[in-house]
N, C-alpha and C positions, 0 to 999 in steps of 0.2 A: 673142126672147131679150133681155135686161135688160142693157144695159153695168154698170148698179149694180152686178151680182152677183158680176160679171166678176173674178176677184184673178187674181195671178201666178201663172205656172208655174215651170219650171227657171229659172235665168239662161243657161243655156246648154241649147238642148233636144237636141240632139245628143248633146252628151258627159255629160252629166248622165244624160240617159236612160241612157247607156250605161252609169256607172256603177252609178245604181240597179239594173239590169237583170242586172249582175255581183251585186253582191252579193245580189241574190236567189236569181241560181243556187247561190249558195256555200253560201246560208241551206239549199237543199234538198240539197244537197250534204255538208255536215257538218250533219243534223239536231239540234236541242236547242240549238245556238252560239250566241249573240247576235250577228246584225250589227251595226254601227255605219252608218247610212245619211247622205247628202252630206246638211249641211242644209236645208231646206226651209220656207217658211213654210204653217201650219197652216191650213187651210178649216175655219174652224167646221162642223161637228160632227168634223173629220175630224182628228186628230193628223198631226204634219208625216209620220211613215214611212209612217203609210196613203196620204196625197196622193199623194208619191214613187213609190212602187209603184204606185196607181193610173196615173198620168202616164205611167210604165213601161212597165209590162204590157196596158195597155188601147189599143185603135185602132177604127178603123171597121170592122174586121171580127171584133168581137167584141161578145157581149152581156153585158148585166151586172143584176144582182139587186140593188137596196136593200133591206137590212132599215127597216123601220120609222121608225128611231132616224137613218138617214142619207139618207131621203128629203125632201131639204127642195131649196126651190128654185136655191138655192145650191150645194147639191152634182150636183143635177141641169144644170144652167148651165154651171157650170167644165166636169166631163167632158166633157159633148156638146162643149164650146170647144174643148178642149184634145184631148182625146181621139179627139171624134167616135166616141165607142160606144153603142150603141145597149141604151137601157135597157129590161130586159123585166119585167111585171108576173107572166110564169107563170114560175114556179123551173125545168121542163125545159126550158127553152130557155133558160135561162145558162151562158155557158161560164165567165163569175167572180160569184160573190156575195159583197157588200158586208154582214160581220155583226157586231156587235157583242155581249158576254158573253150578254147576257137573248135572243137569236138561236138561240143552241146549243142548244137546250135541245129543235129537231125540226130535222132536217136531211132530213126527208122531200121528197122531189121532185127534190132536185138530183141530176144522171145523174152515176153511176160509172162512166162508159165502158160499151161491149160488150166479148164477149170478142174480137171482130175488131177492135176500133177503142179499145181502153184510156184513148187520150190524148183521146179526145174526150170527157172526164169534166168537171164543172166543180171548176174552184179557188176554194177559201174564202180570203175576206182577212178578217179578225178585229180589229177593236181592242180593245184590253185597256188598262185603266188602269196595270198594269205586266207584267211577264214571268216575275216569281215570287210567291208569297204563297200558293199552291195546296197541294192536296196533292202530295206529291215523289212521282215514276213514274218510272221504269228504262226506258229509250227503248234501245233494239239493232235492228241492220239495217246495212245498206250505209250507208256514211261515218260508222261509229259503231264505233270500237274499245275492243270490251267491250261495255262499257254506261257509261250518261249518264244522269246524275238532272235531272230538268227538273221546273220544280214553277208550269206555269201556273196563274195563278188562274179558273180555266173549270170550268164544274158538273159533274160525275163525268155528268151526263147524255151529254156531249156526249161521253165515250169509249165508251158504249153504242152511242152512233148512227153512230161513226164505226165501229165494230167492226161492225154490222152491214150495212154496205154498203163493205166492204172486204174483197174479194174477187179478190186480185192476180193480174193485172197491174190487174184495174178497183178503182177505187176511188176516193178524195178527195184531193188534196193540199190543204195550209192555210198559210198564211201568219201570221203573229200576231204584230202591229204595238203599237210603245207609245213616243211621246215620238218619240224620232230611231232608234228601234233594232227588230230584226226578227228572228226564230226562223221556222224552213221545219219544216215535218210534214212529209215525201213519206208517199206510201201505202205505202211500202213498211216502213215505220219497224214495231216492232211493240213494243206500248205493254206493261207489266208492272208490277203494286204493287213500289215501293222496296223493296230489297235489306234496307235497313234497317228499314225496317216491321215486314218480315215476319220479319225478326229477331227 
């Protein structure tokens, strides 16, 4: 391992963690909401709320998926430092995968749980260059009163693919990071063309 590659994590890893780790839950809690995440400095290729929630969510006993776009030596360095997670090259044996927009587009391999074991599915963490600019979708489920228009900019492919391995309780949960700020998917969320559209 390279000291070079080596940047900062939290300034505080304890309570920082913790906070990230809140507003995550919140994020899949009230799905479609924008969190606002604690500061962070950015790991090239990584925006600061990806890092965050990485630094978070990840430990020595969990695996993790790079797509393409965030396999660099750098980002493989920091984790393993900070983390200590163990990066996997085969998609079924990740419990988080690391993807960016041009990622979405096959979500083929990553487990949606069993019907015995749901929670053992992998979570998708997503960076997006921002949070809206897509087309607008009507988001309802638990922590969603009514409905909620969210309008990520992510390829219409990628609601195919999550619709077809979403199979509740099994299914995906997604994260979708941009800048400082954070939107939670749970599986259980259930995706609809805008109210207005279809108007």
């Amino acid at each position: 391992m390279s000291a070079d590659l080596l940047h900062a994590a939290f300034d505080d890893q304890v309570l920082d963690s913790q906070r990230v780790f809140r507003a995550a839950l919140k994020a899949l809690a009230e799905p479609g909401l924008v969190q606002s995440l604690i500061p962070v400095a950015a790991l090239d290729p990584l925006a600061p709320a990806t890092y965050a929630v990485c630094l978070s969510l990840l430990d020595s006993e969990t695996r993790l998926w790079l797509a393409p776009a965030f396999d660099t030596p750098t980002v493989r360095t920091n984790l393993a430092f900070h983390c200590g997670c163990a990066i996997v090259a085969e998609r079924e044996l990740a419990d988080f995968a690391l993807l960016d927009a041009q990622a979405l587009d096959d979500l083929s391999g990553f487990c949606s749980g069993s019907e015995r074991f749901p929670d053992q599915s992998c979570t998708l963490l997503v960076q997006l260059d921002g949070l809206e600019g897509g087309a607008a979708l009507s988001w309802s489920g638990p922590g969603i009163l009514g409905q909620r228009e969210v309008s990520l900019p992510v390829p219409a492919t990628f609601w195919q693919q999550r619709a077809a391995r979403n199979d509740f309780p099994r299914g995906l949960d997604a994260f979708f990071a941009a800048g400082q700020t954070l939107i939670g998917l749970p599986r259980s969320t259930r995706i609809a063309p805008s109210i207005e559209e279809v108007a």
